[in-house]
C-alpha positions as CSV (number, residue, x, y, z in Angstrom):
1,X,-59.4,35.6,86.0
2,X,-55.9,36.2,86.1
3,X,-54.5,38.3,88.5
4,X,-52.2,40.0,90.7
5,X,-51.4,39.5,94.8
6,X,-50.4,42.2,96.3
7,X,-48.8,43.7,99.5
8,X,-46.9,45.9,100.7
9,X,-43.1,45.1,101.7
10,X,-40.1,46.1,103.7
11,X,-36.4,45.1,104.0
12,X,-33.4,46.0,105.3
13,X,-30.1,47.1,102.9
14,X,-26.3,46.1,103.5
15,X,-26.0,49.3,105.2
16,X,-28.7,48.3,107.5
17,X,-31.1,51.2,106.8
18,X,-34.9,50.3,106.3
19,X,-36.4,51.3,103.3
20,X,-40.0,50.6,101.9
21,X,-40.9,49.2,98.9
22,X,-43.5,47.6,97.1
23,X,-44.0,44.2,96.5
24,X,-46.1,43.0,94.0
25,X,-46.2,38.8,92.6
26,X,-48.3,36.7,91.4
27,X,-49.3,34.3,93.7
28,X,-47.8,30.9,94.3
29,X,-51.4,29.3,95.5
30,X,-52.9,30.5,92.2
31,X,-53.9,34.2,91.4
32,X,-55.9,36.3,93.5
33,X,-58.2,39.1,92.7
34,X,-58.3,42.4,93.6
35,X,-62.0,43.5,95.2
36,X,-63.9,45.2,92.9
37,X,-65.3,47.1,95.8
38,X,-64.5,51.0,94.8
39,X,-64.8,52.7,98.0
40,X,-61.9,51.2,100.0
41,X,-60.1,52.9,101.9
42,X,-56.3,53.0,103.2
43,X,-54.2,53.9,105.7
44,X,-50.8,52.7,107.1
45,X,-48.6,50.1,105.1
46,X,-47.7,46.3,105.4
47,X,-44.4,44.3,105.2
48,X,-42.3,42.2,103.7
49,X,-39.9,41.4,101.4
50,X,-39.8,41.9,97.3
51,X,-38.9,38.4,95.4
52,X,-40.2,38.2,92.0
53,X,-40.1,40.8,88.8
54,X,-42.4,43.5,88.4
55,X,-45.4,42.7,85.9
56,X,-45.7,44.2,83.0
57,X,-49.4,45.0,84.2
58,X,-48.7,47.1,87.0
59,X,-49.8,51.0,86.6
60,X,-46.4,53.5,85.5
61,X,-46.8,55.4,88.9
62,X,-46.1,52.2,90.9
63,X,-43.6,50.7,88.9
64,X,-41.5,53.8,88.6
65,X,-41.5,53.8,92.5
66,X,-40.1,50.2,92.9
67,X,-37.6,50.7,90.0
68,X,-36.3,53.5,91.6
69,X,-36.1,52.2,95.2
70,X,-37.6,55.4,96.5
71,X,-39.0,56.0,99.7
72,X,-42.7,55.9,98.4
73,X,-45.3,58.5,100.0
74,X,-47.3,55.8,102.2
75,X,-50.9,56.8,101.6
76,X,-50.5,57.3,98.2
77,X,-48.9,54.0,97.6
78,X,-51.8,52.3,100.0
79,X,-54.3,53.4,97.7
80,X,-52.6,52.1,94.8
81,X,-51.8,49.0,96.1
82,X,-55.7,48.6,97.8
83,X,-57.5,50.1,94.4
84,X,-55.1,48.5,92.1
85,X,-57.1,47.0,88.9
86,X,-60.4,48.9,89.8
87,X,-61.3,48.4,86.1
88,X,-61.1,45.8,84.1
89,X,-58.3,45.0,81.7
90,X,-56.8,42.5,79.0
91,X,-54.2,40.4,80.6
92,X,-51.9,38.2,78.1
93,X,-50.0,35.3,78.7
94,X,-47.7,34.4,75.8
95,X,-47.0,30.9,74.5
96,X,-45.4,29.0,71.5
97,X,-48.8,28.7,70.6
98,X,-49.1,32.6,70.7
99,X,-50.6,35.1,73.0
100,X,-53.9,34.4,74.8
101,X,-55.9,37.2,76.2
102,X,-58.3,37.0,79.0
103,X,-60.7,39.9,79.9
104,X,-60.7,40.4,84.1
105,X,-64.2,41.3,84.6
106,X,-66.5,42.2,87.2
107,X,-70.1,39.9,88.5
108,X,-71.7,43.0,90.1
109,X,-75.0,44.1,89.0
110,X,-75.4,40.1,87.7
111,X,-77.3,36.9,89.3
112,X,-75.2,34.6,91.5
113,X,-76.9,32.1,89.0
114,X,-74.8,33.5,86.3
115,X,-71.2,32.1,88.5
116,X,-69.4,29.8,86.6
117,X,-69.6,27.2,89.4
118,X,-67.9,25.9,92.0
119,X,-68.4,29.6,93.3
120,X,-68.8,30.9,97.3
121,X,-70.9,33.3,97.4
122,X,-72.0,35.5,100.5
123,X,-75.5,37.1,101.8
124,X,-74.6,40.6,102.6
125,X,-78.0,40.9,104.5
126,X,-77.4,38.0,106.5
127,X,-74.3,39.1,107.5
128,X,-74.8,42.6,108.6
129,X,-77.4,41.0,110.6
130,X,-74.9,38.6,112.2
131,X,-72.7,41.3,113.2
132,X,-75.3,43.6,114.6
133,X,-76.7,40.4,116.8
134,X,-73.0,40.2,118.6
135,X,-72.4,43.3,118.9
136,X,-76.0,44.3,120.3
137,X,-75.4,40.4,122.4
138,X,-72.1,42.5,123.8
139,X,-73.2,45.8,124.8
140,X,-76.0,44.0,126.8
141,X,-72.8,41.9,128.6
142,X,-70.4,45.2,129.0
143,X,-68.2,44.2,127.0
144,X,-66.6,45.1,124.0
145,X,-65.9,42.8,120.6
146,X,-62.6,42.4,119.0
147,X,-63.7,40.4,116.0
148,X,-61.3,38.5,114.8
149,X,-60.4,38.6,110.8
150,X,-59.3,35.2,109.7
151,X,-62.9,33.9,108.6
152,X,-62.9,36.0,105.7
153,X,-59.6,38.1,105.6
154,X,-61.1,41.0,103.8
155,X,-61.2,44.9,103.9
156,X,-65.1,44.9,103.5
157,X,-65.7,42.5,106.2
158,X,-63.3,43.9,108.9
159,X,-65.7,47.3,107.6
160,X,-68.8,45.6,108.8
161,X,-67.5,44.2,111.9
162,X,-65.7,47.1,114.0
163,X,-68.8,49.4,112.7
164,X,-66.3,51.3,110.0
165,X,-64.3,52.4,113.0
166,X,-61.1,50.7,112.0
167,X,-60.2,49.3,115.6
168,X,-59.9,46.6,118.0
169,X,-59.5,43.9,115.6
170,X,-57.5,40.0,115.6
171,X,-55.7,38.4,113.5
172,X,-54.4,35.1,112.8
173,X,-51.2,35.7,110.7
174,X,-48.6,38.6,109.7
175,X,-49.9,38.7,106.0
176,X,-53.4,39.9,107.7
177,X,-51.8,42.1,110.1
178,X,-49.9,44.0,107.8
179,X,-53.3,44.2,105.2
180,X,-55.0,45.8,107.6
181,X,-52.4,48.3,109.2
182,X,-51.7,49.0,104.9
183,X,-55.6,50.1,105.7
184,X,-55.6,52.5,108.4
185,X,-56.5,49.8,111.0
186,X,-55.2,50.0,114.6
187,X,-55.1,48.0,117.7
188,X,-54.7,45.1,116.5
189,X,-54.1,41.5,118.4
190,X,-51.7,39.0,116.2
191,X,-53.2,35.8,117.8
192,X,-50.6,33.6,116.0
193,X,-47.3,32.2,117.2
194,X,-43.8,34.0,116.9
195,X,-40.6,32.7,116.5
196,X,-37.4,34.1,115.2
197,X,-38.0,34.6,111.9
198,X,-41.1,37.0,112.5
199,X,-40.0,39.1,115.3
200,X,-38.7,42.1,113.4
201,X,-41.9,42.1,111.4
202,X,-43.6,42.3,114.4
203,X,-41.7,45.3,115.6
204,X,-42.3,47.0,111.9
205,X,-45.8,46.9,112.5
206,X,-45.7,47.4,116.3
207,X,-43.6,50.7,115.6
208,X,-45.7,52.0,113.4
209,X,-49.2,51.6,115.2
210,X,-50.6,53.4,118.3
211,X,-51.8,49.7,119.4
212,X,-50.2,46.4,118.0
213,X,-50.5,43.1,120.2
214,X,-48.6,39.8,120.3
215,X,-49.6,36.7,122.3
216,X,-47.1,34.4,123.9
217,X,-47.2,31.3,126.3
218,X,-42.8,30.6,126.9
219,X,-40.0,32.5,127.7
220,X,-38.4,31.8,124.9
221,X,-40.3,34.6,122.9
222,X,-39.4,37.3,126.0
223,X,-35.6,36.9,125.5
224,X,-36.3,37.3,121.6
225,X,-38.5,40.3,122.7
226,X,-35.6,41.8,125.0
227,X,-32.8,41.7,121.8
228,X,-35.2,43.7,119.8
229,X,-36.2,46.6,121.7
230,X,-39.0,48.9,120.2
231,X,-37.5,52.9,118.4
232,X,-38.8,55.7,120.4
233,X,-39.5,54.2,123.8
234,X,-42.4,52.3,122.5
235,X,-43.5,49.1,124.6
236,X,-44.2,45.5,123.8
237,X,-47.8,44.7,124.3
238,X,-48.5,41.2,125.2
239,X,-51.0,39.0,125.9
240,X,-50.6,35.2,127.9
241,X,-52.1,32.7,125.7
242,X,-54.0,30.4,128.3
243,X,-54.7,26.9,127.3
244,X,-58.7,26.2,127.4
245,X,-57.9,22.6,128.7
246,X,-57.7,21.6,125.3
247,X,-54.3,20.6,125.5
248,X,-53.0,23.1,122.8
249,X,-51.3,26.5,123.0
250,X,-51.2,28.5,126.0
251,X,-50.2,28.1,129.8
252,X,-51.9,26.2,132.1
253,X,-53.7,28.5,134.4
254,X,-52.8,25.7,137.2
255,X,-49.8,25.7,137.3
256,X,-47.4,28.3,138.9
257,X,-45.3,28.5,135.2
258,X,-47.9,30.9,134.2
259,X,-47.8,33.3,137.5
260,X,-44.4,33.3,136.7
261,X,-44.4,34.7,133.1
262,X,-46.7,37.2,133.9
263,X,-44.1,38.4,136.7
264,X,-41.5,38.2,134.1
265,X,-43.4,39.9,131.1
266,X,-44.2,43.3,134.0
267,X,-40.6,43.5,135.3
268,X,-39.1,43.9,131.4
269,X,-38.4,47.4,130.6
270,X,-39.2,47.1,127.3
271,X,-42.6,44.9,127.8
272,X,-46.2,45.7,128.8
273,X,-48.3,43.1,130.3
274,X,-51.6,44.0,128.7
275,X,-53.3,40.6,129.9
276,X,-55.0,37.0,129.1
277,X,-56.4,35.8,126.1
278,X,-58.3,32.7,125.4
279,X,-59.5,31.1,122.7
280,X,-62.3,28.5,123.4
281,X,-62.0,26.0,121.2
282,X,-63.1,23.3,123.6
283,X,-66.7,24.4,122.8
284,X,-66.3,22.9,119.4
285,X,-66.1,19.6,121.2
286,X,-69.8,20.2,122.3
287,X,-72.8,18.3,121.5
288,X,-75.2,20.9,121.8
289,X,-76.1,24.7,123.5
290,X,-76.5,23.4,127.2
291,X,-72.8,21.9,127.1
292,X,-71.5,25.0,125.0
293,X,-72.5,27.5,127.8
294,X,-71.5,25.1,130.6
295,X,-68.1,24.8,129.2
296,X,-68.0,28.5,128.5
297,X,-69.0,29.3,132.3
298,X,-66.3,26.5,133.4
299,X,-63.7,28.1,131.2
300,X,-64.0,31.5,131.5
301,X,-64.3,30.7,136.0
302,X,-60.9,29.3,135.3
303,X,-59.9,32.5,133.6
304,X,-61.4,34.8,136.0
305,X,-59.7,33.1,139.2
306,X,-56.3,33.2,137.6
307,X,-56.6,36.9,137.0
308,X,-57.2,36.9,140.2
309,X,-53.7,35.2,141.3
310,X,-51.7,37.9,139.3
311,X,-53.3,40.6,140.6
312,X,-52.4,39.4,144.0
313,X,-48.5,40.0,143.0
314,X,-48.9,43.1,143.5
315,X,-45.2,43.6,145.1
316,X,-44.0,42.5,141.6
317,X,-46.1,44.9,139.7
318,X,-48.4,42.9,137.8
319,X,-51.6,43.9,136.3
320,X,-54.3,42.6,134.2
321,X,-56.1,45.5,132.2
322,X,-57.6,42.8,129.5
323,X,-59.4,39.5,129.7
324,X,-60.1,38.5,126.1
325,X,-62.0,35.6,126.0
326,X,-64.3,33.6,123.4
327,X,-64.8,32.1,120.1
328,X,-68.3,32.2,118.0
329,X,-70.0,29.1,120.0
330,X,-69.2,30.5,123.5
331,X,-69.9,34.2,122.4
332,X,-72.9,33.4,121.0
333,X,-74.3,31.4,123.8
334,X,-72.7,33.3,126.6
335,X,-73.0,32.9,130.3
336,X,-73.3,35.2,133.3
337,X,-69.1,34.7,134.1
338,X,-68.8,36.3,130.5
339,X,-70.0,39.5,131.6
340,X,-66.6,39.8,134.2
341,X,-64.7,39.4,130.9
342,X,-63.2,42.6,129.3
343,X,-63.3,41.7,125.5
344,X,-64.9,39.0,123.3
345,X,-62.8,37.6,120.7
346,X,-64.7,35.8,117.8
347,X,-65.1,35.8,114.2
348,X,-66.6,33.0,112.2
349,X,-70.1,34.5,113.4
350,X,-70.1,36.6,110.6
351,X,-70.8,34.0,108.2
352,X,-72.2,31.1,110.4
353,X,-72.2,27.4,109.4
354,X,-73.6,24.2,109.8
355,X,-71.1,23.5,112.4
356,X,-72.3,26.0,114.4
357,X,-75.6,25.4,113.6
358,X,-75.0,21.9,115.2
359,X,-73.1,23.3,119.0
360,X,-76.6,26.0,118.7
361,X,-74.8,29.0,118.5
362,X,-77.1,29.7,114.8
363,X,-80.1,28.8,113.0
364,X,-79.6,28.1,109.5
365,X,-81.5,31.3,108.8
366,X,-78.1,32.7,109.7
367,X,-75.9,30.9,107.7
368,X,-74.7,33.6,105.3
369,X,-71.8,31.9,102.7
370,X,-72.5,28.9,100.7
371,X,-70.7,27.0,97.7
372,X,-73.0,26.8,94.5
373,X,-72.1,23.9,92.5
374,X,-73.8,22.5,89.5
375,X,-74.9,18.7,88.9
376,X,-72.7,17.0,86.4
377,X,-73.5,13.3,85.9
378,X,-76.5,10.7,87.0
379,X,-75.7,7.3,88.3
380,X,-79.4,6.1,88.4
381,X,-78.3,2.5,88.9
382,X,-76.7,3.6,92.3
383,X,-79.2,6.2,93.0
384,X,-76.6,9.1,92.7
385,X,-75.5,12.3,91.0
386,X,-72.2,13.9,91.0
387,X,-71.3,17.6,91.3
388,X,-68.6,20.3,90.1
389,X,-67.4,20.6,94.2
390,X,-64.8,18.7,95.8
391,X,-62.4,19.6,98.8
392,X,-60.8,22.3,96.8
393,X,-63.9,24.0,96.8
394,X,-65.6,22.8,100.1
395,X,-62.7,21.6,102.5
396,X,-63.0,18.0,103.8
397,X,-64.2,19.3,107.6
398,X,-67.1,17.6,108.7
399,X,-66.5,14.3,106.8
400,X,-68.6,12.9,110.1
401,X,-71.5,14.9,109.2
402,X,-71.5,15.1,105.2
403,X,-69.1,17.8,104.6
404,X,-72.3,20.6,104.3
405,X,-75.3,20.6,104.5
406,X,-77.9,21.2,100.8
407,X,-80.2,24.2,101.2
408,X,-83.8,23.0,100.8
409,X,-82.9,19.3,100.7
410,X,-82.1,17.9,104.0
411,X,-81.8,14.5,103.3
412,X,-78.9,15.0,100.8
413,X,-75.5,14.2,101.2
414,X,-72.2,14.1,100.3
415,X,-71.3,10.3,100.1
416,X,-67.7,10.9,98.7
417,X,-65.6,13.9,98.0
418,X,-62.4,13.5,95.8
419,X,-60.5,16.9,94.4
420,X,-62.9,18.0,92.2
421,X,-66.0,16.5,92.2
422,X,-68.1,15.0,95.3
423,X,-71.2,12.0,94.7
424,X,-74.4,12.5,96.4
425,X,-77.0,10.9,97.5
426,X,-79.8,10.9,99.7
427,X,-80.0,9.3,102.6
428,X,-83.2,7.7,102.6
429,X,-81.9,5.8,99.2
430,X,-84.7,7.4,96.9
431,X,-83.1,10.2,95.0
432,X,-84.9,11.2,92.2
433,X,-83.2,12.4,89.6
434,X,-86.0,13.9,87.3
435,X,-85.5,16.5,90.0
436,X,-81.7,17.7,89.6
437,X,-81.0,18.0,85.4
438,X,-77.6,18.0,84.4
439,X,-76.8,21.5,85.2
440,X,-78.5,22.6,88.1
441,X,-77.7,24.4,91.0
442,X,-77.2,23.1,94.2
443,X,-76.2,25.7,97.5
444,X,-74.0,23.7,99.7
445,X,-73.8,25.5,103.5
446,X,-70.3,24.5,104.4
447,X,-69.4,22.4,107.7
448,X,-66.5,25.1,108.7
449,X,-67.0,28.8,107.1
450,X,-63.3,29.6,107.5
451,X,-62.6,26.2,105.9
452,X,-64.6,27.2,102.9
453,X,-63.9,30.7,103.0
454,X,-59.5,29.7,102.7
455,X,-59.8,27.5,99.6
456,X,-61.7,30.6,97.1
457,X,-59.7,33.9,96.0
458,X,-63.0,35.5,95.8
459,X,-66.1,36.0,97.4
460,X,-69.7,36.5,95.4
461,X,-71.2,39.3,97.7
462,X,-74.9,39.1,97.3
463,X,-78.2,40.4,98.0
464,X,-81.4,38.7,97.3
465,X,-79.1,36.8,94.6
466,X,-77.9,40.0,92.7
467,X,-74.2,40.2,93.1
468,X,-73.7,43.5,94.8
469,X,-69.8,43.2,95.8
470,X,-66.2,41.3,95.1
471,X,-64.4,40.6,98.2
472,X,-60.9,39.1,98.0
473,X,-59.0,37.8,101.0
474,X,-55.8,38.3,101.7
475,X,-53.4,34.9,101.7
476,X,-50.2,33.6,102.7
477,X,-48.7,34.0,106.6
């Protein structure tokens, strides 16, 4: 399929006025589909900055906006930006060896048999059953979920998981946050790293939400903060990234440097201290579900007592309104600390995978994406077969543990992955290949979902194998 990337944009003229317009280029990672999904909605816009021609593809009403650098009416423009190649369409591509024509067209209604492989494709019932578990898991806890968006990066997904409300959501880069404000979402937590370049972006978005979060760990970001006020007497909301003892991002809660920031984040002016966040990514380094709510208790303990030291500075104004803690392992397998904590923050549980699978936080009942790829070649002198996947389609995470894991054969594995095409075998060393034809279909459950789910531009939505939606992600940063 060849298609368009789309979202919206913003920059600032020589006279320093902002003005909106809308950028639309073909991706540089390869083109990316629309969703074929016709009921989404929209809302707010997105930003950035236009840098390539307009298509000759894209629909009169949008083009004549862009042409004529006008101030575009934002809902309208939404919707045409987030329904934009609802039907399908000849796209040409001219050559010296004339003009090719491709028809873009739409799975639904067909089997997930019928993908021209590799393919991902999801298990809508799976999934809404995911989401229904953790949020059901955190209403028993007293908590409330911010699901976090970077597992699939869609419109229909962020649907299922806030319960269509279009709040309290996470997000891992500027490109989502902006996708997701362009669709009427709102209080949202940009978990990724600021610097220089992306602080006015930030304020864009921040200035035009009721709720819009950033996370910091230095000073460094504060001053940055402090030469960019908010318009209208609007407030910086930040969050303390605290370092799960993992060595990464965030402060140590140990150490006074952290105290310290906080103090300095409630005495600016121009800054709200909204409170911690943590991202436990030391329960990845788990062997099993005994060690994965140990280390959640042990983390979320240190959490709670260094709350606990702010809120004693009280002569220096400094509150903590928020604790959000979590990731899928330790939110799935949470402790009694985890009910002291004000929001949980995951969002690979929406798909599952056979990492998780492994730490306990799912069966494989509740792995909802895998990669369907086709056998291609028998090696019967080496007791192998070779398949249409390779990293491209799967990711190379897991190498430790086979890359995946082969629905209804548990003794396969991948032996050796190169771009395209991976060689399997089985383990025991007696693959029979009067069982696997050239051209079936094998479903691969991928090590890391959000691996997976960052190397496809579309997503096979299924139920009981009948493709019932398209989702595409949003990409870039």
């Amino acid at each position: 399929m060849l298609c368009l990337k789309r979202t919206m944009a913003s920059k600032i003229d020589k006279d320093g006025d902002r003005k909106k317009e809308l950028r639309i280029r073909t991706s540089q990672s390869g083109p990316i589909s629309p969703s074929k999904k016709q009921s989404t909605e929209s809302g707010d816009s997105a930003h950035s900055a236009p840098t390539t021609p307009l298509s000759p593809n894209i629909p009169p009403l949008i083009e004549e906006e862009v042409n004529h650098n006008e101030m575009p009416n934002r809902k309208e423009t939404n919707e045409a930006i987030l329904q934009l190649e609802a039907e399908p369409k000849v796209m040409e591509s001219n050559s010296k060896h004339g003009t090719l024509q491709r028809l873009e067209t739409t799975h639904i209604g067909k089997s997930i048999d019928n993908l021209m492989t590799p393919a991902l494709v999801i298990d809508i019932n799976i999934v809404q059953a995911n989401v229904s578990k953790m949020m059901e898991r955190a209403e028993e806890y007293g908590v409330k979920v911010r699901p976090h968006m970077k597992s699939h990066k869609t419109l229909e997904g962020a649907e299922i998981m806030t319960g269509g409300k279009k709040q309290t959501i996470a997000v891992s880069t500027l490109a989502e946050a902006s996708f997701y404000a362009a669709a009427g979402y709102d209080d949202i937590l940009y978990t990724g790293y600021l610097d220089k370049s992306k602080i006015e972006m930030c304020a864009e978005i921040a200035e035009e939400l009721n709720s819009f979060h950033i996370l910091l760990d230095s000073y460094y970001i504060v001053e940055l903060l402090r030469e960019r006020p908010l318009k209208d007497g609007k407030l910086w909301s930040i969050f303390i990234d605290i370092d799960s003892q993992t060595n990464g991002c965030g402060v140590d809660p140990s150490e006074y440097a952290g105290v310290s920031l906080a103090v300095s984040i409630s005495s600016e002016a121009s800054m709200h201290f909204n409170g911690l966040y943590v991202h436990c990514s030391n329960a990845y380094k788990c062997s099993g579900p005994e060690e994965v709510e140990r280390v959640g208790e042990q983390t979320a303990d240190m959490v709670n007592k260094f709350a606990a030291k702010l809120r004693k500075m009280k002569k220096h104004k400094v509150q903590v309104p928020e604790i959000c803690f979590g990731s899928t392992p330790t939110c799935s397998l949470p402790g009694p600390s985890m009910r002291i904590m004000t929001e949980w923050q995951a969002g690979n549980y929406i798909f599952h995978d056979v990492e998780g699978q492994r730490l306990g936080a799912c069966k494989t009942k509740d792995m909802a994406m895998q990669v369907l790829a086709k056998v291609i070649a028998h090696y019967p002198n080496r007791k192998q077969i070779i398949i249409d996947c390779g990293w491209t389609a799967l990711s190379l995470h897991g190498a430790e543990n086979g890359y995946c894991a082969f629905q209804g054969h548990p003794h396969m594995r991948i032996v050796s992955m190169s771009q395209e095409v991976s060689v399997v075998d089985d383990e025991r060393g007696t693959l029979d290949h009067s069982r696997f034809p050239i051209g079936t279909i094998l479903r691969l459950f991928p090590f890391n979902a959000s691996a997976t789910a960052a190397l496809h531009r579309i997503y096979y939505v299924h139920s009981d194998s009948k493709i019932v939606e398209e989702w595409t992600p949003i990409r870039g940063w």
